[in-house]
Every structure is written in structure tokens, then in C-alpha cells.
N, C-alpha and C positions, 0 to 999 in steps of 0.2 A: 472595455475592461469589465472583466464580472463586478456585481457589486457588493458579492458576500463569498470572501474566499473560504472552499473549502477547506477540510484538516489533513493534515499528512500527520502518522505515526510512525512511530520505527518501536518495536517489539522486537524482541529477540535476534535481535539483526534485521530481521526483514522489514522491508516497508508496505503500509497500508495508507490507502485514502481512503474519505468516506461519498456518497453519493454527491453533497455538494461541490466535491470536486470531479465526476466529473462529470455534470452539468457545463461547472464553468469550460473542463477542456473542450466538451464537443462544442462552446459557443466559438473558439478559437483556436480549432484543430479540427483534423478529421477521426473521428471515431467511432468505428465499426463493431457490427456486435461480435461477440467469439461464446463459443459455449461455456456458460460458467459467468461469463460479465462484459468484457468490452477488449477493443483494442483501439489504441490511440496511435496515428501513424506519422512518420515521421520521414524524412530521407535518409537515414541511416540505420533504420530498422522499424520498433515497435514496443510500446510497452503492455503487457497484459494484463489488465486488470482484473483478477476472478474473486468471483464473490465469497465471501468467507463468512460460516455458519456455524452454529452453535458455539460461541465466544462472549463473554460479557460486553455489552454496550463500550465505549471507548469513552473517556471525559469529552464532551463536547462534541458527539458523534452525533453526524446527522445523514439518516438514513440508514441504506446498506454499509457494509463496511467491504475492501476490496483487496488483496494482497496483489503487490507490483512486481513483477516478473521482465526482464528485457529480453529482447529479441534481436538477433543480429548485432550492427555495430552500438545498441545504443548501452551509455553506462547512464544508469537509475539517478545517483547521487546528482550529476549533473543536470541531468532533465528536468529531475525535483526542483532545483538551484535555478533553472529557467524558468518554471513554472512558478516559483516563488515570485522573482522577480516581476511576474506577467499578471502579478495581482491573484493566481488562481489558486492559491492554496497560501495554506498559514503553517508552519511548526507546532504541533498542538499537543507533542508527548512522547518522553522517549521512556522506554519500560524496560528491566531486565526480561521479566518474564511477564504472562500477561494478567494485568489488574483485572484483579479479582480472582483469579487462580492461583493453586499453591503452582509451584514452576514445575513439579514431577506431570502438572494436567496441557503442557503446553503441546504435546503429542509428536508423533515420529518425524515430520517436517519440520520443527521446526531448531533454531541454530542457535539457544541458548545454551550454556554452560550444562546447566545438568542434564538437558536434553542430548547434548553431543554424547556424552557420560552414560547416559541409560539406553541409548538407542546406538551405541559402539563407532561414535563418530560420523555416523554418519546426517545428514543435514536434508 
């Protein structure tokens, strides 16, 4: 079991980990690189970790920071909830939009209320 779990964030809807997490996954998974950051493999798909730039630092963020994407059969929410369980990440922040920016700077991607609003719904 890692001995210093990573952070999971949820921002705008999406989730993000930071590098300590995943360190801890590839000590107890398999984790292959993907352009942009990593994938974490599973038997029911995959999750994609890509690196995400130009952002303010997260409270408690250590390292990179990562946006999580699934792949195939897996749903995110659960996997996190496993990986919590497994010691390898902590709950470390839930944002409307992201700290330290007004919410109009959260950009086309992403799934906040005024972002859905200014970019015509779409996410």
C-alpha cells in the first residue's frame, strides 16, 4: 500500500489527480504511457490520465496535475471509490469552477455551468 496517497480533484465536473497519484497507481496497476500522460489498465477498459497546463497549482497539489477520461467499460466515479479504498488517493477538493480563476477562464472543455452557457452547451 502506497505510503502517501495521492489527491483526486473534481473541478467542473471533471476529475483530476495529481503526480502522487499516479506513482501510487503504477506501484499497484499497470500503467502505460499515452501521449499527453499515462493510461492505467484495467479489465474492463482504461483510464486516461493527460496532463493538464496552464492551470493554477490545486490546494495540496503535488506535481503534475492530470484530467481522467475512461475508456471502454470503465465508469471513473467507481474506480476513484476503488482507488480510494486502496489507499492510493485522498479527496482533496471539489471546485465549481477552477481556484483561482474567474469561471468565464475555465475554457471550451470544460463542464461548468457558465462554461456550458458561453460555449453553447457544449462540454
Amino acid at each position: 500500500m502506497p505510503l502517501r496517497p495521492g489527491n483526486l480533484y473534481r473541478v467542473c465536473s471533471r476529475l483530476y489527480i495529481d503526480s502522487q497519484t499516479v506513482l501510487n497507481l503504477a506501484a499497484e496497476h499497470r500503467v502505460v504511457e499515452h501521449p499527453g500522460g499515462w493510461r492505467v489498465l484495467g479489465d474492463a477498459g482504461a483510464v486516461v490520465c493527460a496532463a493538464v497546463e496552464d492551470r493554477p497549482t490545486l490546494p495540496g497539489q503535488r506535481g503534475t496535475l492530470y484530467n481522467l477520461a475512461a475508456e471502454g467499460d470503465v465508469r471513473l466515479g467507481e474506480r476513484c471509490t476503488a482507488w480510494f479504498q486502496q489507499g492510493i488517493l485522498k479527496p482533496a477538493g471539489r471546485f465549481p469552477n477552477w481556484p483561482g480563476l474567474p469561471a468565464s477562464a475555465c475554457g471550451h472543455a470544460c463542464a461548468c455551468g457558465p462554461c456550458r452557457a458561453k460555449h453553447g452547451g457544449h462540454a
